[in-house]
C-alpha positions in Angstrom: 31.7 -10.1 110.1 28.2 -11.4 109.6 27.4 -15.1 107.9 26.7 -14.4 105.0 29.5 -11.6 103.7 31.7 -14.4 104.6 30.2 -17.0 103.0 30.4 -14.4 99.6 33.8 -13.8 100.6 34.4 -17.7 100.0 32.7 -17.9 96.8 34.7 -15.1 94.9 37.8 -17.1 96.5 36.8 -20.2 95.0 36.0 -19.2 91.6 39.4 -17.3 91.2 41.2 -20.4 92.3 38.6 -22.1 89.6 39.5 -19.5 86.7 43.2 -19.8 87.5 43.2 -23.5 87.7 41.5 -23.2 84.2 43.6 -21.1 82.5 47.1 -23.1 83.5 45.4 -26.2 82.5 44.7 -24.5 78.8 48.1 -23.4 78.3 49.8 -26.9 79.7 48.1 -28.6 77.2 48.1 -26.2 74.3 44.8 -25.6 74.3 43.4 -23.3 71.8 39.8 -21.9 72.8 37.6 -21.0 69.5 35.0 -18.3 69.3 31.9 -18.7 67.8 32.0 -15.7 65.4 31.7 -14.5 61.5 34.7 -14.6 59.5 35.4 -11.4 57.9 33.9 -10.3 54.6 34.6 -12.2 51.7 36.5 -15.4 53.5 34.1 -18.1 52.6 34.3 -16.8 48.7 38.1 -16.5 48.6 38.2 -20.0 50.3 35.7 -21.5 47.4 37.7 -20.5 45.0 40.8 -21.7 46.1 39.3 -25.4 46.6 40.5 -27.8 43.5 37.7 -29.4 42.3 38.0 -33.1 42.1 36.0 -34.2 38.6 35.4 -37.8 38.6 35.3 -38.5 35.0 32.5 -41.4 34.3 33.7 -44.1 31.6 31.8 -46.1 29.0 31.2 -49.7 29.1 33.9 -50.3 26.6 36.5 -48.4 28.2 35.8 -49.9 31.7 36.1 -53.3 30.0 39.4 -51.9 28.4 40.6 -50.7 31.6 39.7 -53.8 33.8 41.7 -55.7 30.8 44.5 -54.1 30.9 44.9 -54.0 34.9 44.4 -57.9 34.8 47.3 -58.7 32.1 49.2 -56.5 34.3 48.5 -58.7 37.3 49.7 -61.8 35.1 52.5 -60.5 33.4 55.5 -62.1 34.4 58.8 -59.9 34.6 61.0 -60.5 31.2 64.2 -58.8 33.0 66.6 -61.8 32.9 68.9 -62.5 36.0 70.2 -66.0 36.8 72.8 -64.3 39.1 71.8 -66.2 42.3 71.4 -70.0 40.6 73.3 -72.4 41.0 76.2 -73.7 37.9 74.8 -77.0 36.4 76.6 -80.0 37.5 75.3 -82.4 34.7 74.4 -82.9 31.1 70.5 -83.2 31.8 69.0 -80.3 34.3 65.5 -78.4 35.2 66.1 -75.1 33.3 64.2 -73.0 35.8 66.4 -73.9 38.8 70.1 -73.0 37.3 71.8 -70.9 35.6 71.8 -70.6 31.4 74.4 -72.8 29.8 76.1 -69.5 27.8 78.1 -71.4 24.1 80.0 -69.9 22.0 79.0 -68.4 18.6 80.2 -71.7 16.6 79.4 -74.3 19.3 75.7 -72.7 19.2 75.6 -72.5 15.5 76.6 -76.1 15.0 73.5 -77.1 17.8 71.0 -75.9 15.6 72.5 -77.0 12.2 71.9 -80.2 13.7 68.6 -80.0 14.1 68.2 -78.5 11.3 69.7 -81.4 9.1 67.9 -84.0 6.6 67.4 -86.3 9.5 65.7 -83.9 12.0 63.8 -80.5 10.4 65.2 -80.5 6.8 65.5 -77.0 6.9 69.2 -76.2 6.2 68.5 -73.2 4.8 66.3 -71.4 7.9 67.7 -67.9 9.1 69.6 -67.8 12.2 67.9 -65.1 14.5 69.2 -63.7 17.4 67.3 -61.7 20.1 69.0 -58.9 21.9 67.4 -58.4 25.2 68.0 -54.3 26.8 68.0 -52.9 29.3 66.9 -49.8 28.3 67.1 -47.3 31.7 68.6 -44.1 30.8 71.0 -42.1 32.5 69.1 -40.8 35.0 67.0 -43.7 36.6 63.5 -41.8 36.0 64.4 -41.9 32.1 64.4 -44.5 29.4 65.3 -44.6 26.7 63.1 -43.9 23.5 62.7 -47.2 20.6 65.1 -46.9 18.6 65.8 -48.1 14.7 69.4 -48.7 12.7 70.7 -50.7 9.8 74.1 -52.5 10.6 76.9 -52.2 7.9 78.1 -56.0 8.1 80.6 -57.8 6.0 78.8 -60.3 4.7 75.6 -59.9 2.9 72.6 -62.3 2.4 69.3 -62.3 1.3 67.1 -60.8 3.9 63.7 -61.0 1.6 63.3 -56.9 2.5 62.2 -54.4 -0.2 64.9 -51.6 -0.1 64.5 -49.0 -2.9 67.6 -46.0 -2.8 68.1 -42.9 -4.3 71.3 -41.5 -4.4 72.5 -37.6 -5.4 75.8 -36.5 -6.7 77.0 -33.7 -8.4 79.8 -35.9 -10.8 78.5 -38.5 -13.3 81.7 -40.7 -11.7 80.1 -40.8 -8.2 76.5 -41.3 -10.0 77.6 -44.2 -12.0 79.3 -45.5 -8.7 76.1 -45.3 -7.3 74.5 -46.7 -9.9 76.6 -49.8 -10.0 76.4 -50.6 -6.3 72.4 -50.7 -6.3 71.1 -47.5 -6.4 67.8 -47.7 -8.2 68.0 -44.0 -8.9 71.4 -42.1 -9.3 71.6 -38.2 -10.7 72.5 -34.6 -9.7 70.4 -31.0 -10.3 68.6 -32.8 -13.1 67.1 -35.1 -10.7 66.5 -32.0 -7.9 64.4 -30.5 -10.6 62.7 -33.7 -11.5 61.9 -34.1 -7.8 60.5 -30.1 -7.3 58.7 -30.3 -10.2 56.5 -33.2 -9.2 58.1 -35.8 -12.2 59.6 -38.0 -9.6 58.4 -38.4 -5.8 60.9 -39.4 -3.3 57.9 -41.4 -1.3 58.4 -43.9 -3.6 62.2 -44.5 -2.4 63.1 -46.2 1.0 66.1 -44.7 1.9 67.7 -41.7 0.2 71.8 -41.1 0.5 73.8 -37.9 -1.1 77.6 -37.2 -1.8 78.7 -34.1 0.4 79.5 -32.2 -2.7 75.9 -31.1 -3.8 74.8 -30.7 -0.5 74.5 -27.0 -1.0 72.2 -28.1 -4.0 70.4 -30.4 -2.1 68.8 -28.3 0.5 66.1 -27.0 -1.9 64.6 -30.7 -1.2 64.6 -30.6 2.9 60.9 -29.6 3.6 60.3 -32.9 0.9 62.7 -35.3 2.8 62.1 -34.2 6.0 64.0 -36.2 8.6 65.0 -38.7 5.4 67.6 -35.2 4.7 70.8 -36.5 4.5 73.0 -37.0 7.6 76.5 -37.9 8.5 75.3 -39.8 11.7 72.9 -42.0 10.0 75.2 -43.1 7.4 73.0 -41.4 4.6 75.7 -38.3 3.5 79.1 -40.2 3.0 81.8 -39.6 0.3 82.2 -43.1 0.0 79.0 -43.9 -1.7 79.5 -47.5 -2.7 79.3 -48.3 0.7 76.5 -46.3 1.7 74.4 -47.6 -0.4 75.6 -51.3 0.4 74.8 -50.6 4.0 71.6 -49.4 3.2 70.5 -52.1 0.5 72.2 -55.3 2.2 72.7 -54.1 6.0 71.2 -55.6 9.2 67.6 -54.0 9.8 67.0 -53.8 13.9 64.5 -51.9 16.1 64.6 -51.7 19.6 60.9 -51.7 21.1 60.2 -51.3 25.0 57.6 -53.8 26.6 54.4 -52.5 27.2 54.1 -53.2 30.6 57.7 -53.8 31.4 59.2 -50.3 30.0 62.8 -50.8 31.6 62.9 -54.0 29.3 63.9 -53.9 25.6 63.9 -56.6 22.8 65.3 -56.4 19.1 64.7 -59.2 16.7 66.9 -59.9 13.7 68.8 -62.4 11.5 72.3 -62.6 10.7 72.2 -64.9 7.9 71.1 -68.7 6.6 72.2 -71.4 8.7 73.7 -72.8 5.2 75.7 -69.7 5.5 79.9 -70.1 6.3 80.3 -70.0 10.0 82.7 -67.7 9.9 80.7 -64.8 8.2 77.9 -65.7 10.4 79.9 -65.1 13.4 81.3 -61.7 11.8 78.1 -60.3 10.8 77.0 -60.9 14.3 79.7 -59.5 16.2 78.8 -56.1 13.8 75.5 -56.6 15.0 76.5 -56.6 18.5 78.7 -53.5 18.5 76.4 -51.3 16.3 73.4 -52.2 19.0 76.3 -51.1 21.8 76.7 -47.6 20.6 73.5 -46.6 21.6 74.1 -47.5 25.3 73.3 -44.3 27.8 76.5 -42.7 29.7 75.7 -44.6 33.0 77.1 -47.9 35.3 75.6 -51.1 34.3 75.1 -53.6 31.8 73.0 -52.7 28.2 72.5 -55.8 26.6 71.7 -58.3 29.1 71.6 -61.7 27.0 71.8 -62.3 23.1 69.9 -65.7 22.3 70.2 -67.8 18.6 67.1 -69.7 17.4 66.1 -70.8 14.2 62.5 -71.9 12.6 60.9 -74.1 13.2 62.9 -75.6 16.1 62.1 -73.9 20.1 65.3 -74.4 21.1 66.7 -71.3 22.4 70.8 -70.9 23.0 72.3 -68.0 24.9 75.6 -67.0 23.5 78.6 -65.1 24.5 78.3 -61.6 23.4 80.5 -59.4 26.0 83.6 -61.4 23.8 82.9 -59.1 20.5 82.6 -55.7 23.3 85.6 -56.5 25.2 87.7 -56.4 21.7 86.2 -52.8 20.9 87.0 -52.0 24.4 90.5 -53.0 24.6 91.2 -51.0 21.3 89.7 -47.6 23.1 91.6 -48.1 26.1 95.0 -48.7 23.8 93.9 -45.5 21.8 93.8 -43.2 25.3 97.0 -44.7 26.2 98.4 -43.5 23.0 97.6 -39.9 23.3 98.5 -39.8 26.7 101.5 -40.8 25.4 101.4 -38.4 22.7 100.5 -35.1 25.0 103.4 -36.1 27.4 106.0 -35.8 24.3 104.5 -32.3 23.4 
């Protein structure tokens, strides 16, 4: 064997050891190895049209100034949620507020605070409403949800003057019920004469605030629904009742609420309202409150967890802001339901 066949020989040795050593390397470490070739007919086209095209939408001066407004009273805006949960009890008669917990009164002992500062020898305003806020939390019952603002008038036992311009219109077949109407505050009381006044363009319904109806010329009344709209008499709003008289005290001399969500703090709602004159009797005061209190309660969602988080009194012109104990006038409805289950338990078992 002459030099140089073996020194070919070698060589071809060597490179298969190379090409093997190569490959085993590849696979150990999952290599892929590309090809530098076309893609097949129509790929690149296919994959343009697939892309999402990202527009970024250019915005005037003003709305830029809007936006960078709004992101910077969202930076500053302080969370309204209230929860005093982990502060400690006060242990004195004078305290710093923001390091304990809110002194919670009752109704009266809150009521008589601000009748005192309200007397000759303070504000001389004896007469000022008593307002309460009604803080929410207005989560739904799933957690992604909340709960839409919502609007109600309170039946309450004892009326006032609330300074609000209520205009009703009330529809009955019987000129009883119309005069009953009538004699409770009705502005407007009548039957099919008045339906025919109303489609004929003699009387417009837009000039009325709330409209209520007796169920018996509801049949009647259904002429008039693509004029009233969602003002068409309902059994849930309080607006088609048999007992008329106090529908239409409800309506004229109720408690007007809404329930409005924060702008920046949606899971937080507020209602403002009065519940009477401070020169009013305590006792009515307290009773219109606690119908207050359980009307806004119905609307809670079916879920765990608290729905009004903290009732506060205050009263013009003083700043003084009392929290009061509101979970008293829930615990009575509460207590009533559970006696009423236990009841027809009771009753089933006997059948």
């Amino acid at each position: 064997m002459n030099t140089l066949s073996f020194r070919g020989a070698i060589q071809t040795a060597f490179s298969k050891t190379l090409q093997t050593y190569i490959m085993r390397s590849s696979i150990e470490s999952n290599f892929i190895q590309t090809r530098e070739y076309a893609a097949r007919k129509g790929t690149r086209e296919r994959r343009k049209k697939n892309k999402v095209k990202v527009e970024i939408q250019k915005l005037g001066f003003l709305e830029r100034m809007k936006q960078h407004k709004e992101q910077k009273l969202l930076a500053e805006h302080k969370t309204l949620k209230f929860d005093d949960s982990m502060k400690r009890d006060p242990v004195d008669d004078v305290f710093v507020m923001k390091y304990y917990k809110w002194i919670v009164y009752p109704f009266q002992e809150a009521l008589k605070c601000h009748r005192e500062t309200h007397s000759p020898e303070m504000y001389n305003k004896p007469d000022s409403m008593l307002r309460v806020n009604i803080e929410l939390n207005m989560i739904g019952e799933k957690k992604t949800r909340l709960l839409d603002n919502f609007s109600s008038i309170v039946h309450i036992p004892h009326k006032f003057e609330h300074k609000e311009e209520r205009s009703i219109v009330a529809f009955s077949k019987s000129p009883e019920n119309q005069a009953i109407a009538a004699e409770a505050g009705a502005q407007l009381s009548g039957g099919l004469d008045l339906i025919k006044q109303i489609q004929t363009g003699e009387i417009s319904l837009a000039d009325y605030k709330f409209i209520v109806a007796h169920p018996e010329i509801l049949p009647e009344l259904v002429a008039l629904r693509g004029v009233m709209k969602k003002r068409f008499p309902n059994p849930k709003t309080g607006t088609l009742s048999v007992d008329l008289a106090s529908a239409v005290y409800k309506f004229l001399h109720g408690i007007s609420y809404t329930a409005k969500k924060n702008d920046y703090e949606k899971e937080f709602g507020l209602i403002e309202t009065a519940v009477g004159p401070l020169s009013m009797d305590s006792r009515h005061l307290e009773e219109n409150f606690a119908a207050l209190v359980r009307d806004v309660y119905t609307m809670k969602p079916k879920r765990p967890g608290t729905f009004i988080s903290r009732c506060i009194l205050w009263s013009e012109p003083s700043p003084e802001l009392l929290k009061v104990d509101h979970e008293v006038y829930l615990k009575q409805d509460e207590s009533i339901d559970d006696d009423e289950e236990i009841d027809d338990k009771g009753e089933t078992v006997a059948l």
